[in-house]
N, C-alpha and C positions, 0 to 999 in steps of 0.2 A: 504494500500500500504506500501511497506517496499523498501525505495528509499537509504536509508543510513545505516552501519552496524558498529562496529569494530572487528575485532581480530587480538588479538599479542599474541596467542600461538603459541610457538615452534612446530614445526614439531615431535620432539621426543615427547613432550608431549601429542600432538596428538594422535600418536602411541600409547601411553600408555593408554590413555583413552577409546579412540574406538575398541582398539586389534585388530590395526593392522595387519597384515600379510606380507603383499606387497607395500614395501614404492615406489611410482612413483613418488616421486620429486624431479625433479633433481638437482635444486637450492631454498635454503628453501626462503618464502617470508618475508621481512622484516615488522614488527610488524605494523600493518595501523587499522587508530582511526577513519578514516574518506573514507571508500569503499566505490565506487561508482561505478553505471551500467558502464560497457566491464576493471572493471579491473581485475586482478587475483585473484581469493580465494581459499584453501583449500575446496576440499572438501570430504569426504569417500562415497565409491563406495564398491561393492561386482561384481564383474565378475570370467567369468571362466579362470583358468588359463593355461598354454602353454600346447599343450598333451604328453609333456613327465614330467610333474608335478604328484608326487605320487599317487593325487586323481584327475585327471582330470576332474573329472563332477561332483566335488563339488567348489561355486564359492568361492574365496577369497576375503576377504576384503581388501581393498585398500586405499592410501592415496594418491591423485593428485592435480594437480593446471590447475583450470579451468579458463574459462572466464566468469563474471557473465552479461548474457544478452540471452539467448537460441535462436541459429539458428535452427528452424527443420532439419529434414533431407531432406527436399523437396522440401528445400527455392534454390531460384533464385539467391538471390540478399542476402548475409550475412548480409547488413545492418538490416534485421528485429530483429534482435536480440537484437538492441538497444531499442527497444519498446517489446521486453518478458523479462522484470526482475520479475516480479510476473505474478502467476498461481493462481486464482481463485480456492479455496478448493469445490467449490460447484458445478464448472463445470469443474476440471482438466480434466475428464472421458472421456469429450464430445469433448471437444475440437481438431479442426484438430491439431492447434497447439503444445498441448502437450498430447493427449491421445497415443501417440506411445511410448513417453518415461514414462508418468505411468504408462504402462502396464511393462515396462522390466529392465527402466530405472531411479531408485529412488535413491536419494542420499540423503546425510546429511550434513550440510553447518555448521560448527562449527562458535561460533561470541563469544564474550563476552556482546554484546547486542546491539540491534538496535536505530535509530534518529526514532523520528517523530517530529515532529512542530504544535506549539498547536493555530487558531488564539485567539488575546486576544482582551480585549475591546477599545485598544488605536489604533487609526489611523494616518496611515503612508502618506508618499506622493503618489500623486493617487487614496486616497480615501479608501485604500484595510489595511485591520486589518492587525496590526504587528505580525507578529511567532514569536511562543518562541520555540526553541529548544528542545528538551526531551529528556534522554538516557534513555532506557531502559532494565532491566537486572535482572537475576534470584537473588533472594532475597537472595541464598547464597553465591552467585559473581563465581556458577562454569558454566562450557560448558552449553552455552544456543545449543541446536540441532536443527537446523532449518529445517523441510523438504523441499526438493529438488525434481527436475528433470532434467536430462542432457542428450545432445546430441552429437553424434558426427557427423560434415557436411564434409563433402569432397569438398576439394574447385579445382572447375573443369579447373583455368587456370595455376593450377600444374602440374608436370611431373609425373608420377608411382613413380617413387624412391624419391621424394622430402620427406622427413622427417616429414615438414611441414603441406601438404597436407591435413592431416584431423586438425582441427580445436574442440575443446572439450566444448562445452557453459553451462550453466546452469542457473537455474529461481527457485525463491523462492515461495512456495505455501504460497501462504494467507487465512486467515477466519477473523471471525468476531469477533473486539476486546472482551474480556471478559469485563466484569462491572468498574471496577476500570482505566481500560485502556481505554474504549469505550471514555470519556470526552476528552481524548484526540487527538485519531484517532479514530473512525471506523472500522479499521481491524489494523492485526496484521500478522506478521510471523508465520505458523503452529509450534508448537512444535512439536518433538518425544521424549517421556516419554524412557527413557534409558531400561526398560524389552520390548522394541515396536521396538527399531533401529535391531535388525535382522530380525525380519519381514517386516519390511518397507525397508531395503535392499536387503532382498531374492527377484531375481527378477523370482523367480516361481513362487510366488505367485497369486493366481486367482484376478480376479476384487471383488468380491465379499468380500474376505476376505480384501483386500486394502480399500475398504471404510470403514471398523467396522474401520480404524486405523485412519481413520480423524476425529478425536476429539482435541478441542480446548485445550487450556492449561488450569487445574485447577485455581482458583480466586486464586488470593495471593499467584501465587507462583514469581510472578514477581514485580520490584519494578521501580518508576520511578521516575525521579529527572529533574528540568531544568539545561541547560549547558548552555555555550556560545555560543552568535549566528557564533562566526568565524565558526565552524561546517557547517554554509551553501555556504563556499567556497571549494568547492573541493582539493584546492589548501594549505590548512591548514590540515595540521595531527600534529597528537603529543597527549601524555597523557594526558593533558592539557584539551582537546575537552572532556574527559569525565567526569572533576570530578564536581562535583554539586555544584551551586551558591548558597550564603547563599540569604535566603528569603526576607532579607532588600532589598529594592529595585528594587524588581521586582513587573510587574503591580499587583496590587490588588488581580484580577482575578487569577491571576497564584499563587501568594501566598497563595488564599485561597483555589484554586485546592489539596495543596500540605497539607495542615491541615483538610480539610473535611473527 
């Protein structure tokens, strides 16, 4: 599961990285170390553009600001979108929930890297192992690319003309932590290997070719450190949340996670 993220790249720099085409945002978001399910994230998109664009039926890539939680398109009640922050890599395909937007609708959710929380061997009140917090993040500190899926709902107790009216979600696809990650979660955020983000955003793409692209992240391209538990208040952001505690003083367990 991938329930916590950060990114504070700029909007321009975004651009420059994914080559852009089509910037759609309209107010850039201010730098957050600590993202949580339904709030706003960047993310790059490839759709078709207006038909009096020079090449109309080829799509362009885009930069927007989503909501991180997936409403389908066929939901009732938007609340569901608070329980689709992660898509399953092993069943996105099948799923009612999101096999409509794998088939058309693939994105890429730029972070500078994801929480997870590791239990340890010291217990808390209630009986229940203490978390330690974990940042995780590519080994050379650039755009981790997380794969995506997004939808747009239409929310039915709107006017035609209300601006509003559609509503833009998205849900991070998960697999299965690689070896060095696995001790400490289970799964992890999909990667897309950077010669792989135009295919995983061509939304012509067949099914068949969309699954040769789900593959895990190589061993070691990613690194991981403990942070502070403030990280498990929503309510705390700042640089702060990501930089790494020195090893004195942390249980046992976690210290020796971090040297094995």
């Amino acid at each position: 599961m991938c329930g916590r993220y950060a990114s504070s790249r700029r909007p321009e720099a975004l651009i420059e990285e994914f080559e852009v085409l089509d910037n759609r945002v309209k107010e850039p978001l201010a730098p957050d170390f600590n993202i949580a399910p339904t709030k706003p994230v960047y993310a790059v998109v490839e759709r078709l553009p207006s038909s009096d664009a020079p090449d109309p039926d080829r799509p362009q890539r885009q930069l927007r600001v989503l909501t991180w939680g997936l409403i389908p398109s066929w939901a009732k009640d938007p609340a569901i979108g608070n329980r689709m922050i992660n898509a399953r890599m092993e069943t996105v395909a099948q799923k009612p929930a999101f096999r409509r937007a794998f088939a058309a609708r693939r994105c890429l959710l730029p972070a500078d890297g994801y929480f997870e929380w590791y239990p340890t061997a010291e217990i808390g009140k209630g009986g229940k192992p203490l978390k330690q917090p974990f940042f995780i993040r590519p080994r050379d500190e650039g755009v981790l690319a997380m794969a995506g899926l997004y939808e747009i709902w239409r929310d039915p107790t709107r006017d035609e003309d209300d601006p509003d009216r559609f509503r833009w979600t998205c849900t991070i696809i998960t697999t299965e932590a690689e070896d060095s990650l696995g001790t400490i979660h289970d799964r992890m955020p999909l990667m897309v290997e950077r010669e792989r983000w135009s295919n995983w955003l061509d939304p012509t793409q067949s099914k068949d070719a969309l699954l040769s692209l789900l593959t895990p992240a190589a061993p070691g391209a990613l690194q991981a450190y403990p942070v502070s538990k403030a990280v498990g208040n929503v309510k705390n952001n700042g640089p702060e949340l990501i930089e790494p505690l020195p090893l004195e003083g942390l249980p046992d367990d976690v210290a020796r996670e971090m040297v094995e």
